[in-house]
N, C-alpha and C positions, 0 to 999 in steps of 0.2 A: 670889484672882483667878479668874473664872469661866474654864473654859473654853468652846469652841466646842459641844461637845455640853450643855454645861447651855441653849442656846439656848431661849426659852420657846416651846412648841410654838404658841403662836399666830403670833409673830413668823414660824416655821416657814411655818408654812402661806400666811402673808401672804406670802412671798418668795416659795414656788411657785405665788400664783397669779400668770398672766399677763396683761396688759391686752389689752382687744381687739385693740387696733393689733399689740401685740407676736406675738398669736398668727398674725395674719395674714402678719408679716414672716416668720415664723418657719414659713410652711408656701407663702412664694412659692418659685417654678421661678427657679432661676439661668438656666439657657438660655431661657427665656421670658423673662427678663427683659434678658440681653444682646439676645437678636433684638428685642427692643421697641426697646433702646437703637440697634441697626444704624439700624432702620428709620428712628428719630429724624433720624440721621446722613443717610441717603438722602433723606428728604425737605429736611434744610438745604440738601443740595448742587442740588435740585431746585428750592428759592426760590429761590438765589443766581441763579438762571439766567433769573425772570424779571425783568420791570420792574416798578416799584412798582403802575404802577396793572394789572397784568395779578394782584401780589400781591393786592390789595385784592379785585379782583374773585372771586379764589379764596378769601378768607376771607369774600367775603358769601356767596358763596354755600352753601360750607360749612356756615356758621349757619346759614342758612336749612333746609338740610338737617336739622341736629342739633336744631334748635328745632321742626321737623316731626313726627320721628320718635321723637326724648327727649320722651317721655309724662311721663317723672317729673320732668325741671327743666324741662320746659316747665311743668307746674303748681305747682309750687315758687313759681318764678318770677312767674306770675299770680296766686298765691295773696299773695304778698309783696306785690305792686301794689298788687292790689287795699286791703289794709290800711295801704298807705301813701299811698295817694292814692285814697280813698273818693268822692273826686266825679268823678272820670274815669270818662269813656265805658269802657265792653268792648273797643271798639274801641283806644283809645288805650293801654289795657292792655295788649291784645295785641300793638300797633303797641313799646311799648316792652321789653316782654319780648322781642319775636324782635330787635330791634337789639342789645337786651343780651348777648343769644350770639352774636350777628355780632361784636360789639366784642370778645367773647373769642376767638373764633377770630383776628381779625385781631391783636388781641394779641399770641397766639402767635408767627404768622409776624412779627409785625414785633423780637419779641426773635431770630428767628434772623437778622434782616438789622440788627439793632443794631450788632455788633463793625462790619461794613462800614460805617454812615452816621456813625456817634455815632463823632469823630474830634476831638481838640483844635485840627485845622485846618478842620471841617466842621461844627460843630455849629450854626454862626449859621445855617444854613442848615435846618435842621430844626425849631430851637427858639427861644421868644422867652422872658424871664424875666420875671413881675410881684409886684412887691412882694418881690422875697427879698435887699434891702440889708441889712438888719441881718442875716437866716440866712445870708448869707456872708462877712459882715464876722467875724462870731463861730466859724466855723469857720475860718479862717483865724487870729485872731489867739489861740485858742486859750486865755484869758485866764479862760474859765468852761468849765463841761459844758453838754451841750444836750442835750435828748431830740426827735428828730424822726419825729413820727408821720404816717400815710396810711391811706387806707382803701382797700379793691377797687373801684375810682374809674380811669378812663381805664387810661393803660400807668404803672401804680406800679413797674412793674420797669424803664421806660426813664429815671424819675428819678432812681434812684440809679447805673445805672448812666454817665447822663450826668454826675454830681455828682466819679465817682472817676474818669471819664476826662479831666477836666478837674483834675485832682488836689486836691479839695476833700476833706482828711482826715474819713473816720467810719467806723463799723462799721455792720452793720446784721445784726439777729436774724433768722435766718427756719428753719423749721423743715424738718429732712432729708425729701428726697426718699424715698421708701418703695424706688424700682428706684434701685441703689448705683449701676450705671451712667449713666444718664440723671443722676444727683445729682451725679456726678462731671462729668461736661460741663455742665451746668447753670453750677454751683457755681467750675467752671473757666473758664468766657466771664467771670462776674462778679469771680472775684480777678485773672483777666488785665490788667482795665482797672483794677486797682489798687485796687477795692471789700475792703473787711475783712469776713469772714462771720464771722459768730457762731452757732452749731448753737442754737434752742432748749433744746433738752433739755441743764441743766447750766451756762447762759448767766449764773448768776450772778454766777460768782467773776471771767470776764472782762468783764461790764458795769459791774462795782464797779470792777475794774482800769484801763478805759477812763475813766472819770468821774473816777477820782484822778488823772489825767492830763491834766482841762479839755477832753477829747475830747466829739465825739458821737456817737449813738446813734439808729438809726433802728428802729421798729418799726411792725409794721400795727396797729390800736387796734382795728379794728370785726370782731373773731373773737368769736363766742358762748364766754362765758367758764365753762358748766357753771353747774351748781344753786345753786355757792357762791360766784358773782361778783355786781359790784357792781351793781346793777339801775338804770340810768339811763334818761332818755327819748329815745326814739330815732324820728324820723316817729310819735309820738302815742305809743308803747309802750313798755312798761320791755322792756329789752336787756341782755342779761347782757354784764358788760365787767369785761374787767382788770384790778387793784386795782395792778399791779403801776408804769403809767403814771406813776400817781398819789403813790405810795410812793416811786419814782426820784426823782422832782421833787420831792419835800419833802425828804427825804434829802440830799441833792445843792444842794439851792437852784439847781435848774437849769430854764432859760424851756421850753417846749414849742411849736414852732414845727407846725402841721398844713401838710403839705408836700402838694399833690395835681398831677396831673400828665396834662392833658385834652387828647384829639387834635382836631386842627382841621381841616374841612372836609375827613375823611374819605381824610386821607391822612398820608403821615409828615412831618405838622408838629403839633406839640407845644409847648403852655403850661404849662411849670412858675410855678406860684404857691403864696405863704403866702398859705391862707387865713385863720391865725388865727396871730400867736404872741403865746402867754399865759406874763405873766412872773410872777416870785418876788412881787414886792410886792403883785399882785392877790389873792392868795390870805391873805395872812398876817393879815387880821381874818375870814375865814372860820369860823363856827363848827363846819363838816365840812367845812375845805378838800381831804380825798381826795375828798368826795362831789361837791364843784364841781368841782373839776379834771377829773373823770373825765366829769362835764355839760358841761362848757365847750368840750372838744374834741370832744365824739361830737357837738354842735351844732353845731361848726363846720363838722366834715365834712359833717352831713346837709346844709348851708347849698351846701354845694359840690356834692352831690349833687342837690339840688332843682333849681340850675342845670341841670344835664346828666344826667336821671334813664338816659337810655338807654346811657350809658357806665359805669352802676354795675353791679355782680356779682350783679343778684339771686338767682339760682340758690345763692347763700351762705346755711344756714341763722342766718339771723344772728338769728334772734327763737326759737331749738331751742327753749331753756329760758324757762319764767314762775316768776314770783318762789312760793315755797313761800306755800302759804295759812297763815295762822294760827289755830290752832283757837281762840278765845274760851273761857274758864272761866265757869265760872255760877257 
């Protein structure tokens, strides 16, 4: 039996190196990081105090500010446009990239006035529902697994968390906040309303556990998946995307419902809708059903997103990575 010192010193080395992320955790200010958290706290108690549209007003404007001055997601963001809608004006470009950072600032403030509006006595009042009969019939009666994906598309975090305030059983994967305190209040609005989190990092062994249980499972689908993800079409372009979507639902025999979640007329009212849900039998004469599955959904979303380009995240490198060239042999 080896022991711990015969370890092979590459393996060695491979453990002491750390990944980017980690080094960066690993050299944040704890007091920097609680006063960031206070601050957080100081401004919640500072929304709660105004009125929605006096909210609104301060999250346009804010965008407008950070879309001003952020030189770098300001050009991000237009750079993305532009390659996604090649016949639009400069104008138009510009016009949707600074609503796109208004729509995230207003984001923000609107998940801190979320616990106060989103209420199982209060939510008709907020929200209307299109097309999600069967994704509620199926999380209710529990009878299969389900995979429910979204993309950085309107308020994605007001639809789940309206889902488990209304007591609609599911878990949903999202990845730790980097500041422990902000993660913990984060993390803590959302399992108040009775949402089940699932930490990315390690999310296997409970998304397997969840799924043998007829439970579901919500994830975001349109995260740049690095050099060795599945390259799909995305607004004209391969898109590195997630194998892992796709691998679930074949495993599992379980539908993928694309759940997207768009604010209306620029206030706190909200459209939860499926835009898509793709079942088991569509897939199963597929000759790369991973390769369709993982096409079928990123085009649903885009489809959702073409709708309403000025409510999507562009500032999200979602095109980082291009597919590796292949060198030709002679």
């Amino acid at each position: 039996m080896a022991s711990e010192a015969s370890v092979s010193p590459d393996v060695d080395r491979g453990q002491r190196r750390k990944s980017k992320r980690q080094r960066k955790l690993d050299a944040r200010n704890g007091l920097l990081d609680y006063l960031a958290a206070f601050c957080v706290r100081v401004v919640i108690v500072f929304v709660e105090m105004l009125s929605l549209p006096a909210v609104y007003s301060l999250g346009r404007t804010i965008g407008a500010l950070v879309y001003r001055f952020d030189k770098r997601h300001r050009k991000i963001a237009i750079e993305q446009l532009r390659a996604s809608f090649p016949d639009w004006s400069d104008c138009e470009i510009q016009r949707v990239a600074k609503a796109s950072i208004q729509n995230m600032v207003c984001m923000g403030l609107e998940l801190l006035l979320t616990p106060r509006e989103i209420r199982p006595e209060t939510w008709r009042k907020h929200i209307r529902l299109r097309d999600m009969e069967k994704v509620i019939t199926t999380l209710i009666s529990r009878d299969r697994p389900m995979l429910m994906v979204t993309g950085h598309f309107g308020n994605w975090e007001l639809a789940g968390y309206f889902s488990a305030a209304i007591g609609l059983p599911f878990s949903s994967v999202a990845r730790r906040i980097d500041n422990p305190y902000i993660n913990d209040l984060i993390f803590g609005v959302r399992e108040r309303a009775g949402q089940r989190m699932i930490y990315k990092k390690g999310a296997a062994e409970q998304v397997a556990r969840a799924f043998d249980n007829n439970e579901a499972v919500s994830m975001v689908c349109d995260q740049d998946a690095g050099a060795r993800g599945l390259f799909v079409d995305y607004f004209g372009r391969p898109a590195s995307t997630f194998k892992s979507i796709g691998l679930l639902a074949m495993q599992y025999d379980a539908p993928i419902a694309v759940i997207c979640c768009r604010r209306l007329e620029g206030r706190f009212s909200f459209e939860i809708f499926n835009q898509r849900l793709i079942e088991p039998s569509e897939w199963a004469d597929k000759d790369d059903p991973l390769r369709w599955i993982t096409q079928e959904y990123t085009t649903a979303l885009e489809m959702a997103v073409r709708d309403q380009p000025d409510q999507y995240f562009w500032v999200h490198r979602r095109w980082k990575h291009a597919p590796r060239k292949r060198i030709k042999k002679a």
